[in-house]
Backbone as ProteinMPNN parsed JSONL, in Angstrom:
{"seq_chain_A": "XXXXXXXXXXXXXXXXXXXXXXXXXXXXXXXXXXXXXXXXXXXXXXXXXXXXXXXXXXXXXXXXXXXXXXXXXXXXXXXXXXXXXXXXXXXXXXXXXXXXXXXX", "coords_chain_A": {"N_chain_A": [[0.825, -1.178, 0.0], [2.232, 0.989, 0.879], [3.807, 1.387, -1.452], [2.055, 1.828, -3.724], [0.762, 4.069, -2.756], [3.144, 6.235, -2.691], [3.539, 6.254, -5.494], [1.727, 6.886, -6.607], [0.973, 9.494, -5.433], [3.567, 10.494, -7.085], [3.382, 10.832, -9.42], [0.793, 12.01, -9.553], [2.106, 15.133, -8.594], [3.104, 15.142, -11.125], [1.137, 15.196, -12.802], [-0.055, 17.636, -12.274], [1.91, 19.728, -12.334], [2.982, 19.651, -14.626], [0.132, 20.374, -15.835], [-0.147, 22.953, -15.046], [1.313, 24.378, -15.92], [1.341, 24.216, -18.771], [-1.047, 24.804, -18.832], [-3.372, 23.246, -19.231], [-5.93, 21.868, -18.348], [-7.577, 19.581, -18.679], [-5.056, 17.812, -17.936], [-4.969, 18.691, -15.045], [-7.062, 18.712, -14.061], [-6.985, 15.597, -14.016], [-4.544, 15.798, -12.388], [-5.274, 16.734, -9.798], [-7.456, 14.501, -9.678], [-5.918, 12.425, -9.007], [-4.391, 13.333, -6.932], [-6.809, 12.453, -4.892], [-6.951, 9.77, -5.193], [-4.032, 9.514, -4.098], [-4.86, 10.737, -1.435], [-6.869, 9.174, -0.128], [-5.629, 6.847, -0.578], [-3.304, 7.152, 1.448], [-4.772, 7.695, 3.649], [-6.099, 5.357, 4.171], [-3.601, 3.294, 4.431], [-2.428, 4.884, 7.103], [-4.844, 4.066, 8.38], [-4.886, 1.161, 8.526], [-1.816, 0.628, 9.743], [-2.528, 1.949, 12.331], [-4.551, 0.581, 13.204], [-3.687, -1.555, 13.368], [-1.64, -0.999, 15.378], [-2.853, -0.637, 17.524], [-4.34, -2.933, 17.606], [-4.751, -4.982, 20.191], [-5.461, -3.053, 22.377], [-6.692, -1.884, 25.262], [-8.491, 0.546, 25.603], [-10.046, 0.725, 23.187], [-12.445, -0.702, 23.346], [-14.206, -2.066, 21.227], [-12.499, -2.646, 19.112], [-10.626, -2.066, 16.931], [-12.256, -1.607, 14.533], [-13.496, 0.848, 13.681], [-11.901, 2.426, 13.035], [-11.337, 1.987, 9.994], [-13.782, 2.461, 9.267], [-13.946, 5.166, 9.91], [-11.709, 6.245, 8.631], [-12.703, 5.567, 5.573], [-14.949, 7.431, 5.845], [-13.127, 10.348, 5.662], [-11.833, 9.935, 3.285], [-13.908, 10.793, 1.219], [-14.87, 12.861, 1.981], [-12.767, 14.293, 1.447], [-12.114, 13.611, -1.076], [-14.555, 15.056, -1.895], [-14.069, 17.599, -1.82], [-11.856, 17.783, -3.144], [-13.461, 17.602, -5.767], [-14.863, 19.572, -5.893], [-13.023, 21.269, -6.465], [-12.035, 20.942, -8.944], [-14.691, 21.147, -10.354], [-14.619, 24.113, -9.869], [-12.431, 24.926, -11.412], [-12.878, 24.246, -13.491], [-15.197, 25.914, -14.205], [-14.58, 28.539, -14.223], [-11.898, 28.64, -16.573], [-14.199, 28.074, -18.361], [-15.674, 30.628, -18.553], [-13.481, 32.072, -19.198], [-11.476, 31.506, -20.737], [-8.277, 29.858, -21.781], [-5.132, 29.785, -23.86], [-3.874, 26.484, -24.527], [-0.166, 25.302, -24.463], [0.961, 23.857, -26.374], [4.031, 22.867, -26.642], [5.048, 22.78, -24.574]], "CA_chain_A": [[0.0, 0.0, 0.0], [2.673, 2.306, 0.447], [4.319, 1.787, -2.639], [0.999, 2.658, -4.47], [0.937, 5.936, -2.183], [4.03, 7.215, -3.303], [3.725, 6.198, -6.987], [0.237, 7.783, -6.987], [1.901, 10.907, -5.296], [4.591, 10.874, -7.327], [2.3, 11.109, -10.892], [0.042, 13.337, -9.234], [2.685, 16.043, -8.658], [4.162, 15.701, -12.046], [0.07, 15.853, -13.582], [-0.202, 19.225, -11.8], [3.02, 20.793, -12.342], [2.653, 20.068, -16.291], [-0.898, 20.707, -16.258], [-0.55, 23.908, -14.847], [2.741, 25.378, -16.9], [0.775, 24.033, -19.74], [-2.527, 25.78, -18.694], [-4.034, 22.016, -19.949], [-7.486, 21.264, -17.478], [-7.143, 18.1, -18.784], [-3.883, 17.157, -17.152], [-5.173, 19.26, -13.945], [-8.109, 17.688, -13.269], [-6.194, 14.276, -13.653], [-3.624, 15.708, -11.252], [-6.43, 16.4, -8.942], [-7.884, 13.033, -9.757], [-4.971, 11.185, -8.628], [-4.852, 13.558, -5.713], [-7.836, 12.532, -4.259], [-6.373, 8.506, -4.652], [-3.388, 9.536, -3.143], [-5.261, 11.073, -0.507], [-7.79, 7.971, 0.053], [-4.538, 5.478, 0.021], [-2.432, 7.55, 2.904], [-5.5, 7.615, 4.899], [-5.916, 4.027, 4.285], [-2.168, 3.336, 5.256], [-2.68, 5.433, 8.189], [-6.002, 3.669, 9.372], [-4.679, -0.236, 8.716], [-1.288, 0.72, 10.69], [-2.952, 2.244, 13.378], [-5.842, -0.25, 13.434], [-2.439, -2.446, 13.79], [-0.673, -0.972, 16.264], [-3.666, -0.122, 18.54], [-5.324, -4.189, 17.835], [-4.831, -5.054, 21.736], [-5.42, -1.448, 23.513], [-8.131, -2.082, 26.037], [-8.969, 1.443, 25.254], [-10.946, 0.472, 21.976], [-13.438, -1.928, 23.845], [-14.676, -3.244, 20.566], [-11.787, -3.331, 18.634], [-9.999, -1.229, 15.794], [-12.324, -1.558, 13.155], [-14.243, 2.257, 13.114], [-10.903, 3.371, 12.228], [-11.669, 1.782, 8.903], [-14.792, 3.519, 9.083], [-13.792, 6.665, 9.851], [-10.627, 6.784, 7.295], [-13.043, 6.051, 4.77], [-15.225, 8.647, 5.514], [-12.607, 11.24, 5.6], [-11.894, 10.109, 1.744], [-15.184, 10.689, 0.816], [-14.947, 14.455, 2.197], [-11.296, 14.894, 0.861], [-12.789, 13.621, -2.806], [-15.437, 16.124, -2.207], [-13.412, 19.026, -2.091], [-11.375, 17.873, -4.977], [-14.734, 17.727, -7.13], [-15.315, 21.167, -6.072], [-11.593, 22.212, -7.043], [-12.312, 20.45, -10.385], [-15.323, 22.26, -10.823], [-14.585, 25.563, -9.921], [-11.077, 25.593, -12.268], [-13.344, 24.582, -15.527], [-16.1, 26.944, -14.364], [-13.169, 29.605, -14.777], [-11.961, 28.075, -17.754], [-15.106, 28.14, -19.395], [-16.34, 31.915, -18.377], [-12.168, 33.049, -19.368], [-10.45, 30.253, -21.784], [-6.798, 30.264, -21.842], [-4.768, 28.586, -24.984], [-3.255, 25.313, -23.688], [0.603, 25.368, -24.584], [1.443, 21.908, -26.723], [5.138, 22.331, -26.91], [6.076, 22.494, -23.105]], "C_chain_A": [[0.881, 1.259, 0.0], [3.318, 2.642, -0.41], [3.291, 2.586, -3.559], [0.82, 4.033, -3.55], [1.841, 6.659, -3.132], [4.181, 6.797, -4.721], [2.625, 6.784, -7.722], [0.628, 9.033, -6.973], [2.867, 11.547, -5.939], [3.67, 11.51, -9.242], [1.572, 11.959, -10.604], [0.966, 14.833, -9.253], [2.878, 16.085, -10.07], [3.187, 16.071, -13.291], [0.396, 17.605, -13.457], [0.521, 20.114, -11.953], [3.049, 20.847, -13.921], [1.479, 20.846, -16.418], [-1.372, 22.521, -15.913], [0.568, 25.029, -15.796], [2.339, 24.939, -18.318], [-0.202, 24.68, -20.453], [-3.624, 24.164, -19.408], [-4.842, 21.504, -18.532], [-7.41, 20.137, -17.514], [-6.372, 17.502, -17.584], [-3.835, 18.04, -15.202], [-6.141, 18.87, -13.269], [-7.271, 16.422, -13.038], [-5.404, 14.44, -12.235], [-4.675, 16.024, -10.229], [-6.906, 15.438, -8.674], [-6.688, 12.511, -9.035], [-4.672, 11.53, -7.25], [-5.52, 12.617, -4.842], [-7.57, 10.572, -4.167], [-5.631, 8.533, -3.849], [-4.085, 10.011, -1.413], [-5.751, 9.966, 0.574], [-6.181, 6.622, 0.63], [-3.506, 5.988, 1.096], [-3.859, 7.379, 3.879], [-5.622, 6.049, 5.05], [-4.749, 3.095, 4.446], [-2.368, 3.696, 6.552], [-3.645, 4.716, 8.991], [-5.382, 1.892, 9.78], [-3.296, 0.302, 9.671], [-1.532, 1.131, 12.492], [-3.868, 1.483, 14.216], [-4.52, -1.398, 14.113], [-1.778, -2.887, 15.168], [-1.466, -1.083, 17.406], [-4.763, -1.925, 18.857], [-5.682, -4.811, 19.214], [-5.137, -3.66, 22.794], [-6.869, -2.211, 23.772], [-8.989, -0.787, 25.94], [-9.891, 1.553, 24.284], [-11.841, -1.021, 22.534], [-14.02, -2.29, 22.933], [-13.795, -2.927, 19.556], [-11.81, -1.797, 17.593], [-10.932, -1.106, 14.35], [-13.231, -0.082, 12.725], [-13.384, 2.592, 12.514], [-11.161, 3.352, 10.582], [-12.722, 2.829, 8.484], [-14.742, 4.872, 8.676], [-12.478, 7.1, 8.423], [-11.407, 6.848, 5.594], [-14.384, 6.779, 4.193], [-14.508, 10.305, 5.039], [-11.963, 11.097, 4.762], [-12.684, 10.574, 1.283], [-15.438, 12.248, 1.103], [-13.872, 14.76, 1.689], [-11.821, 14.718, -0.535], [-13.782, 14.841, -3.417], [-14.937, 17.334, -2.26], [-12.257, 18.667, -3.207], [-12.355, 17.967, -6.063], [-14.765, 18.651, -7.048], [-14.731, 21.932, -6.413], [-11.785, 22.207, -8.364], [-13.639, 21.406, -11.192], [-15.282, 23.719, -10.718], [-13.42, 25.963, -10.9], [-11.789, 25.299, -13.393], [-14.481, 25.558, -15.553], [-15.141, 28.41, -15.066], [-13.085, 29.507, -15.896], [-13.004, 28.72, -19.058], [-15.165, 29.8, -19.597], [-14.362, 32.897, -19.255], [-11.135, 31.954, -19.49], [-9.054, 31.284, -21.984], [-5.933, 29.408, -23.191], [-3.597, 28.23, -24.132], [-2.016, 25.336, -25.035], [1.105, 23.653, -24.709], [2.423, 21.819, -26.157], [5.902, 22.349, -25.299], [6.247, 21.51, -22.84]], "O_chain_A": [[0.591, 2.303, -0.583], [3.629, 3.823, -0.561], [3.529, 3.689, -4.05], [0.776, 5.087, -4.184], [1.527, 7.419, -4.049], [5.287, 7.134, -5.145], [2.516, 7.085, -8.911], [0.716, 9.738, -7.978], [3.19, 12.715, -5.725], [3.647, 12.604, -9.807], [1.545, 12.909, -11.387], [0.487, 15.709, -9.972], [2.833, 17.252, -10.46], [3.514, 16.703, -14.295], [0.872, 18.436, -14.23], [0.15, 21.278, -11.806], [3.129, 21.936, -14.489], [1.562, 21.921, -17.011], [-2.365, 23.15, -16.278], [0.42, 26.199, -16.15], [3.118, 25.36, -19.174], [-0.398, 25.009, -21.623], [-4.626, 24.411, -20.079], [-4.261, 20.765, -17.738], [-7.181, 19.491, -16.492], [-6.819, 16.917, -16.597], [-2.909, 17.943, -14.397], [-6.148, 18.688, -12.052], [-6.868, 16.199, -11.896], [-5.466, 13.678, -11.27], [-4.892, 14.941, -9.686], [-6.969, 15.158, -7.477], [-7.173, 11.981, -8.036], [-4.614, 10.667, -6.374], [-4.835, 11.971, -4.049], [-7.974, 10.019, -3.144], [-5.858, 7.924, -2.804], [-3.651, 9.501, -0.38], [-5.307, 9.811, 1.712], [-5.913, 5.954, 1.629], [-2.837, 5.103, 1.63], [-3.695, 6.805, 4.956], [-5.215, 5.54, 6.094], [-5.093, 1.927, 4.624], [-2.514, 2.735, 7.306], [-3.452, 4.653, 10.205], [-5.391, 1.423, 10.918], [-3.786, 0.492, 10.784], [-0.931, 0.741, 13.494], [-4.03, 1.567, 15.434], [-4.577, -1.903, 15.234], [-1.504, -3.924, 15.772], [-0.929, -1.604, 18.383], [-5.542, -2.149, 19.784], [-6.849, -5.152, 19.402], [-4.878, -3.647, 23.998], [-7.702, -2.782, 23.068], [-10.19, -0.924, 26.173], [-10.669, 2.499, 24.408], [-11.746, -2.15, 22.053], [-14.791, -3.159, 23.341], [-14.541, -2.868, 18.578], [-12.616, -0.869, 17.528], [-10.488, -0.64, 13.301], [-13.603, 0.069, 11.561], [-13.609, 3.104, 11.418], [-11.2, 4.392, 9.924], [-12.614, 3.741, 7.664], [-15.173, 5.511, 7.716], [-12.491, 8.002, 7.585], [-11.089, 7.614, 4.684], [-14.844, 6.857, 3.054], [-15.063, 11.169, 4.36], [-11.065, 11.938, 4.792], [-12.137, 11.199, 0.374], [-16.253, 12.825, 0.383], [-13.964, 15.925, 1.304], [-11.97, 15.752, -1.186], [-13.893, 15.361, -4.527], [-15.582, 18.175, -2.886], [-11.936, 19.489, -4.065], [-12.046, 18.388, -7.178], [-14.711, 19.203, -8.147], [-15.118, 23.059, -6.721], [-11.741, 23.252, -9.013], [-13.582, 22.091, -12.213], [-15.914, 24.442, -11.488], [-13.328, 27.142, -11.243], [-11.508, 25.955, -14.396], [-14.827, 26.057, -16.624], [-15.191, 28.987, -16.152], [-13.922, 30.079, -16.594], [-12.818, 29.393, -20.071], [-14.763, 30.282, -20.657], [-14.274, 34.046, -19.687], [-10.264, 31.594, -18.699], [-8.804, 32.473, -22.178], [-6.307, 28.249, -23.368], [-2.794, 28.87, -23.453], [-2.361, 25.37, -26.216], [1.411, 22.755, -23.924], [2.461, 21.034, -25.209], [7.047, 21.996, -25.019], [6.936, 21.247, -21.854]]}, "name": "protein", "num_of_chains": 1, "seq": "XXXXXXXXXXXXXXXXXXXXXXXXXXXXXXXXXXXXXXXXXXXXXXXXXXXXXXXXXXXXXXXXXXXXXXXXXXXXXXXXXXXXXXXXXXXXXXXXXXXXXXXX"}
């Protein structure tokens, strides 16, 4: 899982940094898109290690598995504010088009 993190993370940066010295929506939404995996697979890293480390704590009297829960609610709100990034940069876009730069 954490190889797919950082190989998600690592494509995501390099969408966004073309897609924006490009001015190409396309390749900006994507980098957004892949965002919003990377996002989803660190929290899901984060929840199975923790769910891990914490499997015996008498403190969780029924056991590690909300974490699941909760990590993948707090994808599900991180996705949602990438949809809303996504839509608000082609609302732009649309209302004040920019020409997308092939040869960079």
């Amino acid at each position: 899982m954490a190889w797919a993190f950082w190989l998600t993370a690592i494509f995501m940066v390099a969408e966004l940094i073309v897609g924006h010295t490009s001015s190409s929506v396309a390749l900006t939404a994507d980098g957004w898109h892949m965002a919003s995996h990377a996002v989803a697979l660190g929290v899901a890293l984060f929840a199975h290690r923790h769910a891990a480390a914490f499997a015996n704590d008498p403190s969780y009297s029924l056991g590690t598995g909300k974490v699941s829960s909760l990590a993948g609610f707090a994808s599900s709100i991180a996705l949602t504010f990438a949809t809303l990034g996504m839509v608000w940069e082609a609302a732009e876009r649309w209302f004040d088009p920019r020409p997308i730069s092939f040869d960079s």
